[in-house]
N, C-alpha and C positions, 0 to 999 in steps of 0.2 A: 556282788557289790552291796554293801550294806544301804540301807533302805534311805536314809539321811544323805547320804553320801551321792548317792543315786538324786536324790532331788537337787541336791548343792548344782552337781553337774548341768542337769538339767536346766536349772536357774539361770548357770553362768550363760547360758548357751542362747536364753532368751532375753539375757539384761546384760551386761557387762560386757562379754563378749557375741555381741547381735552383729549380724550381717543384716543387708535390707537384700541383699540377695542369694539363696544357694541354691547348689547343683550335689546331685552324688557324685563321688568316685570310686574307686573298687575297695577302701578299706574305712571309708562315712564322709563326709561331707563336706565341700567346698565352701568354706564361707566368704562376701564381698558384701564390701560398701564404696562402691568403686565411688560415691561422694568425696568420700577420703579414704583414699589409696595408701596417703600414708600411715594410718593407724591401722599397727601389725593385728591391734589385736580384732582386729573384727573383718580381716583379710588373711587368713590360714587355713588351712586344715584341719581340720576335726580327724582326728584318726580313731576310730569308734571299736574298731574288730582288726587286729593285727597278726596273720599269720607266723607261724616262727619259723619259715624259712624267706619272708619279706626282710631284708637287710635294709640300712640307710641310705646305699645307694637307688636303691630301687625307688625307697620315700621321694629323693630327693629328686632323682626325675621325672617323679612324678608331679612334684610341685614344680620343676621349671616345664613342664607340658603345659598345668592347670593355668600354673597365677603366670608363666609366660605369655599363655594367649590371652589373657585377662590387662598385660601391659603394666604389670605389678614391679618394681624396679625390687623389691624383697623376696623374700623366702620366709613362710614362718609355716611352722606344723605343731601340732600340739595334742602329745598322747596322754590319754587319760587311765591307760597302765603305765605306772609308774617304772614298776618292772620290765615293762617292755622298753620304755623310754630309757635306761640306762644301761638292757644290754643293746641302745644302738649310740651311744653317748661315745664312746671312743673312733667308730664309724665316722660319725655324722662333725664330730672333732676335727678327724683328720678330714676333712671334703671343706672345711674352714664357717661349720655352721657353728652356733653358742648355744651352749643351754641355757633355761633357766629353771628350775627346778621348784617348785611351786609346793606349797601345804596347805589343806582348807581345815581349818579350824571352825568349829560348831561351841557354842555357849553352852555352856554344859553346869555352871556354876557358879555361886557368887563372888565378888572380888576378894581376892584374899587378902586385903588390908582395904581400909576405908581411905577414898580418894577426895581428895580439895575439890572446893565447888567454884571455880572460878566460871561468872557467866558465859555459859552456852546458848547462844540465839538460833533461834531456826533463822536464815537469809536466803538468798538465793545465788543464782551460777553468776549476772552478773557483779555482784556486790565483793564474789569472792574473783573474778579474772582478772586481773590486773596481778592480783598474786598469784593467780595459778599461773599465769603465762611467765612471769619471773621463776617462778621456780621449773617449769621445763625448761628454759635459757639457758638456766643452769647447768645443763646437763652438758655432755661433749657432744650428744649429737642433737641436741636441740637448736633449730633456728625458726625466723619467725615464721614460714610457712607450714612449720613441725606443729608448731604451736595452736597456731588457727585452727587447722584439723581435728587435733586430738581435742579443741575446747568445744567445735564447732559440732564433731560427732554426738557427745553426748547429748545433742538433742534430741536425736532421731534414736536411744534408747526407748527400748516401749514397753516401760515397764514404770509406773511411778517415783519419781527422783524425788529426793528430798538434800537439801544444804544444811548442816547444822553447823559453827564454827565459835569459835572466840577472837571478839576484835579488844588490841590494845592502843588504846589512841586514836581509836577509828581505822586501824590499819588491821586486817587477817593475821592474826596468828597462828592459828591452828582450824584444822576444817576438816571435816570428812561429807563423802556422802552415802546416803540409805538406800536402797533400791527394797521394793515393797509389789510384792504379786499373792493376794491370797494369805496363805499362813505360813510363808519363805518371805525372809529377809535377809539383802546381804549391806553389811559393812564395806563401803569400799571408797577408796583413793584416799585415805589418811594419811595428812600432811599436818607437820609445823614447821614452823620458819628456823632456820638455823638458828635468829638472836635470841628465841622466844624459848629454847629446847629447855629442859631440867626442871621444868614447870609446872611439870602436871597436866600441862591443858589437851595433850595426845587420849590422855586415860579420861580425863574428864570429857572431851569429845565423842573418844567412843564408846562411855556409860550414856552417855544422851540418846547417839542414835540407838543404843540398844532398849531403853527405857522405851524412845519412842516407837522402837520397831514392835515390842511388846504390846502396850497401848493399841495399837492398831492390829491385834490380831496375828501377828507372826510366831511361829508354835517354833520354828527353823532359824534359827539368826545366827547365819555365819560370815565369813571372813578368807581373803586370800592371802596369804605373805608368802616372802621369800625362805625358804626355808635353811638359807645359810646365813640370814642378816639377825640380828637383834631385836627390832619389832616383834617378831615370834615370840619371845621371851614377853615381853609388855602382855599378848594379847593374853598368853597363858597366864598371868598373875592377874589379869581382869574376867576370867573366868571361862577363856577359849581353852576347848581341849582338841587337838588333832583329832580330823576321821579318814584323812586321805591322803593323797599327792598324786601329783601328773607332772610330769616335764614336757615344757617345749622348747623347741628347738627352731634359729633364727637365723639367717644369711642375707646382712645388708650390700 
């Protein structure tokens, strides 16, 4: 695994995706924040080392043994071969799990067009809740107790946060935040509001955190997207270049 890519992982594993508790199992590591149960992502599997005769049914009882006895209403596993994660993607399909199929993108470059400066303020978590809880509402499977958690967990990340965003009218527009350990930094939860899109303030947000990740010593400054959505396409025109993928895989 290339040497960057190797840190990336490593990063997610200590900031973004943190449990406050693991355990091993026979193929890496049990992660929990049984704080909050509901946020998948820091209640999964780590699947570290993957034999090639381990199939998805096998994963899969293995996570209803783990996160069973743990009293997890979910299923989430998250391989970090990607290869390995799609030949179990038709498996784990039919057993009624989802993928999602994940790209880390590394800064590699500079923007390839000059972007508008509309103000970006450094704020903090709650200045920007009220919109962040509106835009998981949003969602089909958002409700308020979804909500609470997923805003409630990122405290207990333990790794330096930082809020950068753009208000218009005193109301969030667009926001992301920084996560900062050492000379790794990652970009992560980049939002804008639906009314605000076409505006530049997505590109302008995350030239900030990266400026700022820079500023403070980050030699590593990457990023997680969907690797079938169109954000992908933004990050790479702001100077992200793919170094990786992992899929996981989720049963609500």
């Amino acid at each position: 695994m290339p040497d960057d890519l190797a840190r990336a992982f490593a990063f997610i594993a200590r900031a973004d995706m943190a449990g406050t508790r693991t355990e091993p199992f026979r193929w890496g590591t049990a992660v929990f924040m049984p704080e909050f149960p509901l946020r998948h992502d820091s209640n999964y599997l780590l699947v570290e080392a993957l034999p090639q005769g381990v199939d998805a049914a096998a994963l899969a009882a293995e996570a209803d043994r783990i996160q069973g006895a743990a009293g997890l209403g979910h299923r989430c596993t998250l391989l970090r071969n990607a290869e390995a994660g799609e030949r179990l993607a038709a498996a784990f399909d039919a057993l009624g799990w989802k993928p999602f199929r994940g790209v880390i993108m590394a800064l590699r470059r500079p923007p390839e067009r000059p972007v508008g400066a509309p103000l970006v303020i450094r704020t903090d978590a709650e200045a920007l809740r009220p919109a962040r809880e509106a835009q998981i509402l949003g969602y089909p499977w958002g409700t308020p107790e979804v909500a609470r958690q997923l805003l409630a967990a990122r405290s207990l990340i333990p790794v330096e946060t930082r809020h950068y965003a753009v208000f218009v009218d005193g109301d969030p527009a667009s926001w992301a935040e920084l996560y900062l350990e050492g000379d790794v930094a990652q970009v992560e939860a980049v939002v804008t509001v639906e009314r605000f899109r076409n505006r530049g303030y997505a590109s302008a947000v995350v030239l900030r955190t990266v400026t700022e990740a820079r500023r403070s010593g980050a030699e590593l400054v990457f990023l997680c997207a969907d690797a079938g959505d169109w954000p992908r396409e933004l990050y790479r025109r702001l100077g992200f270049d793919e170094i990786g993928r992992y899929v996981k895989f989720t049963r609500t």
